[in-house]
C-alpha positions, 0 to 999 in steps of 0.5 A, a space after each residue: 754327811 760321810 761318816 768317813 771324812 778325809 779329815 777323819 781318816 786324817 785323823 784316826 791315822 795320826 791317833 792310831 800311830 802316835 798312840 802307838 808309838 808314845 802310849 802303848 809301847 811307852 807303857 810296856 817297855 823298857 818296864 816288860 823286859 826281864 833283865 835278869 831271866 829273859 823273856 818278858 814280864 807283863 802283869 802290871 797295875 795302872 801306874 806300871 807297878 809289877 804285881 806278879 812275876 810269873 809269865 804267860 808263855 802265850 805272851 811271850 810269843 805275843 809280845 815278841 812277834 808284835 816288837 817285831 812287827 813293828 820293827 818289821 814294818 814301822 820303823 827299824 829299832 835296833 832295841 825291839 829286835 833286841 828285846 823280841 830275840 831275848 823273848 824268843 830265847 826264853 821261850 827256846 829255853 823254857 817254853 816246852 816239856 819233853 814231849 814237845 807241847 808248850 807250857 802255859 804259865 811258868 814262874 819268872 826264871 822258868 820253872 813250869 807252873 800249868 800245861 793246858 791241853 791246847 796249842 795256842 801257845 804254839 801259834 805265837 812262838 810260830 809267828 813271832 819265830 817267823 817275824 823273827 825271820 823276815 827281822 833277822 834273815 835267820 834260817 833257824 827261825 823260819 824253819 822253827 815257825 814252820 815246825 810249829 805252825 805243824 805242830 799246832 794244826 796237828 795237835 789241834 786236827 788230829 782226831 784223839 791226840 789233843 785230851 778231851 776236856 769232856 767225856 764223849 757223851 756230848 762231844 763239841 767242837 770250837 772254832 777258835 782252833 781254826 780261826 788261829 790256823 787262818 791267822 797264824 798261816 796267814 803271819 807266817 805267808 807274810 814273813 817266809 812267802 806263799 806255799 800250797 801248804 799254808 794256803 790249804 791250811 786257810 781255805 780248811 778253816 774258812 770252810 768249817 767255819 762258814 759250814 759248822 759255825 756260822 748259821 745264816 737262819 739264826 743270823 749268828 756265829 756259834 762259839 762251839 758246836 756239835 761235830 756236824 755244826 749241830 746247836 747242842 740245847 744246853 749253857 756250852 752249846 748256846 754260847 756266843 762270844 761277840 768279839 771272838 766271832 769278830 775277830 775271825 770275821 776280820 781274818 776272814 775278810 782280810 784274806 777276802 781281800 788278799 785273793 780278791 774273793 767276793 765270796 770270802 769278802 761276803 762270809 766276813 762281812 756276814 759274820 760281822 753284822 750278825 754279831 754285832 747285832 748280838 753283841 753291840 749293847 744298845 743301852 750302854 754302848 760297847 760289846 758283850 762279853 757272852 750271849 745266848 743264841 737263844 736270847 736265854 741267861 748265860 751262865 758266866 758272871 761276867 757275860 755283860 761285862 766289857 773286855 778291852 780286846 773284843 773292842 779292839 778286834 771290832 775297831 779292826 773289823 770295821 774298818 776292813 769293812 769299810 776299806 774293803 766296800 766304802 760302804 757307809 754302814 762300817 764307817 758307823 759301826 767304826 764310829 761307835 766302837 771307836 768313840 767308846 772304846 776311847 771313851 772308857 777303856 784308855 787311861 791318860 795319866 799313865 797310859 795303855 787301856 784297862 782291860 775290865 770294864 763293868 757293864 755301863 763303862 766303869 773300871 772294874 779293875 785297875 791292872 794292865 796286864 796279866 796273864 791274859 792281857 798282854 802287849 798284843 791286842 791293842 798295839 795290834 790294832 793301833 798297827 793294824 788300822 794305822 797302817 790300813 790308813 795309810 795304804 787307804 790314803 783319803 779314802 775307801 779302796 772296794 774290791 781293791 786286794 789290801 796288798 798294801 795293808 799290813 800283813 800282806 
C-alpha cells in the first residue's frame, strides 16, 4: 500500500495548516512582540513565561520574514504586517555597528552585547527586507534586501575580509555560507523578480557544494573541509551534521525543481539519502545532531542528542523529495521523520515543540525559544509543506517545476 495515500496528504495538509496557524503563531505572538522597545523577544519557557530579554539579531530578521511570508502567502493580516514592520525597525535602528556588520545579540532596548565574525545575520534582515517589499510595495526595502544580501556574499567570499577563526596552519572551509547564499537568493527572487545576479549566486554555490562538500565515495556531506574539498583526519575535519546537509540538500532540490534540472534534482536527492543514512538513529528513531564520517567518537557532548530544526528540515526535505519523483522511498522516510517528530518534540498543553531532546525521545529541557530557537523553523515547515500540499493536490508531481509550491 502507498505509504502516501490521498487521505494521508489530506490529512498532513490540514495538520500542517491548522498547526500553524492555531499553535505555533498562537504560541508566539502577540507574547513576542516587545511593546515597549520594538522588535521581538523570544526566549520563553513551556508555558510562554519570558526567561531572558535579551534579542538575538538573527531572530529578528527571522521571525519578521516568516510573519511575512505568511502574510505573503497565506492569509493577509494587517497585525503580521504590522508586528514584522516593527522587527525590521528594530533592526534598522539596532542591528549594525558603525562599520556596517550586523550585532549578534544585543540586550532588550538595543545596546550591543556580542559580534560574531559571520554574516548570517545579514542573510534574514535580507529576506525579511525583501517580504517586506512584496508586503508593502516599499521601494527602500528592496533596495535594502539587495544591499545585504551583498553585503553578506561579500563578507562571506572575499578571501581575507571575514576574521579567520583559526590560525592558517590548517585552514577549513564550511558549507553553511553557501547553502545560505542559495536560500537567501532564492527568497529575494521570489520577493523582487529573477536577475543574472542572483541566479549566479545560486549556481556558485551548488557547484562547491557538490565539488568540495559532498564525497560520493564515502556517500556523505561534509560540514567543513579543506579549501580544495580535502577531509582534514582530526574532530573538526570528520564532523558531519545530518540535518544542516538536510537542509541544503532541500534548497538544492527545490531549485532543481524550479529550473526543471534533473541534474540538480539528483545532487539533492543524493545528499538526502547519504545523510540520512548517517543520521536516522536505527535504535531510537529521530536524526543525530553529530556524526563522524569515519564512524570515530565525536567530540561534542551533545553529538546524540535530538534537536528540534534537523527534524524539521528532514520533514521538508522528504517530502520535496517525494513531490518532486513519486517515488515511494521519500513517502517512507517522510513517514518516519514525521511520526517522530509529532511523537516527541510537540507539547499539547501549551503548544510549539521543545527544542531538546536526549537521545531516546525525553526532554531535555523545557524552553521554547532562546536565542537559537526562534519563531522560524518549525512555522517554515508547517508553511512550507502545507502549501507544498496544497499545490500537489492528491498526489506526487515528478519532473513537474514546483511553481506552485512556496517560495517560487
Amino acid at each position: 500500500m502507498s505509504e502516501m495515500t490521498r487521505s494521508r496528504q489530506r490529512q498532513l495538509r490540514e495538520l500542517y495548516r491548522n498547526g500553524l496557524l492555531e499553535d505555533t503563531v498562537r504560541f508566539w505572538f502577540p507574547r513576542a512582540v516587545d511593546t515597549e522597545h520594538g522588535g521581538f523577544l523570544h526566549s520563553f519557557d513551556r508555558d510562554g513565561t519570558l526567561l531572558d530579554t535579551d534579542k538575538s539579531v538573527w531572530a529578528q530578521g527571522r521571525m519578521a520574514w516568516m510573519l511575512l511570508t505568511l502574510h505573503n502567502t497565506v492569509e493577509k493580516r494587517p497585525e503580521w504586517l504590522a508586528w514584522a514592520k516593527g522587527g525590521l525597525d528594530f533592526l534598522d535602528r539596532h542591528g549594525f555597528d558603525a562599520d556596517g556588520h550586523m550585532f549578534f545579540h544585543v540586550t532588550r532596548d538595543g545596546r550591543p552585547i556580542r559580534k560574531r565574525r559571520y554574516a548570517f545575520s545579514e542573510s534574514f534582515a535580507a529576506i525579511a527586507h525583501a517580504a517586506y517589499a512584496r508586503a508593502a510595495g516599499c521601494d527602500r526595502s528592496a533596495h535594502r534586501a539587495r544591499e545585504l544580501f551583498e553585503q553578506y556574499v561579500r563578507w562571506n567570499f572575499t578571501p581575507g575580509l571575514m576574521p579567520a577563526k583559526f590560525t592558517d596552519t590548517r585552514p577549513m572551509i564550511g558549507m553553511a555560507p553557501r547553502m545560505i547564499t542559495i536560500v537567501t537568493a532564492q527568497e529575494l527572487r521570489e520577493a523582487l523578480g529573477d536577475d543574472a545576479g542572483l541566479r549566479g549566486w545560486i549556481e556558485r554555490a551548488i557547484e562547491e557544494i557538490g565539488r568540495l562538500f559532498v564525497k560520493p565515495d564515502l556517500r556523505c556531506v561534509m560540514e567543513a573541509v579543506g579549501p580544495g574539498g580535502e577531509i582534514l583526519d582530526h574532530f573538526d575535519g570528520r564532523l558531519l551534521n545530518p540535518g544542516h546537509a538536510i537542509e541544503g540538500a532541500w534548497f538544492i532540490l527545490r531549485e532543481g525543481g524550479v529550473r526543471r534540472d534533473a541534474a540538480l534534482i539528483r545532487l539533492g536527492l543524493d545528499m538526502l539519502d547519504w545523510m540520512w543514512e548517517r543520521g536516522w538513529d536505527r535504535e531510537h528513531g529521530g536524526i543525530f545532531y553529530f556524526r563522524d564520517v569515519f564512524g570515530r567518537p565525536v567530540q561534542e557532548y551533545w553529538h546524540d542528542m535530538k534537536f528540534w530544526w534537523p527534524h524539521n528540515e528532514a520533514i521538508i526535505a522528504t517530502l520535496l523529495a517525494w513531490s518532486l519523483t513519486g517515488d515511494e522511498k521519500y513517502a517512507r522516510m517522510h513517514r518516519l521523520v514525521h511520526d517522530w517528530s509529532y511523537a516527541h518534540f510537540p507539547d499539547p498543553e501549551h503548544g510549539e515543540w521543545y527544542g531538546y531532546l536526549h537521545r531516546d525521545g525525553r526532554v531535555s529541557v523545557t524552553l521554547k525559544g532562546n536565542l537559537w530557537k526562534s519563531f522560524f523553523h518549525l512555522p517554515r515547515m508547517q508553511w512550507f509543506c502545507g502549501q507544498l500540499l496544497a499545490a500537489a493536490g492528491d498526489g506526487p508531481v515528478p519532473g513537474r517545476s514546483p511553481a506552485h509550491a512556496p517560495g517560487q
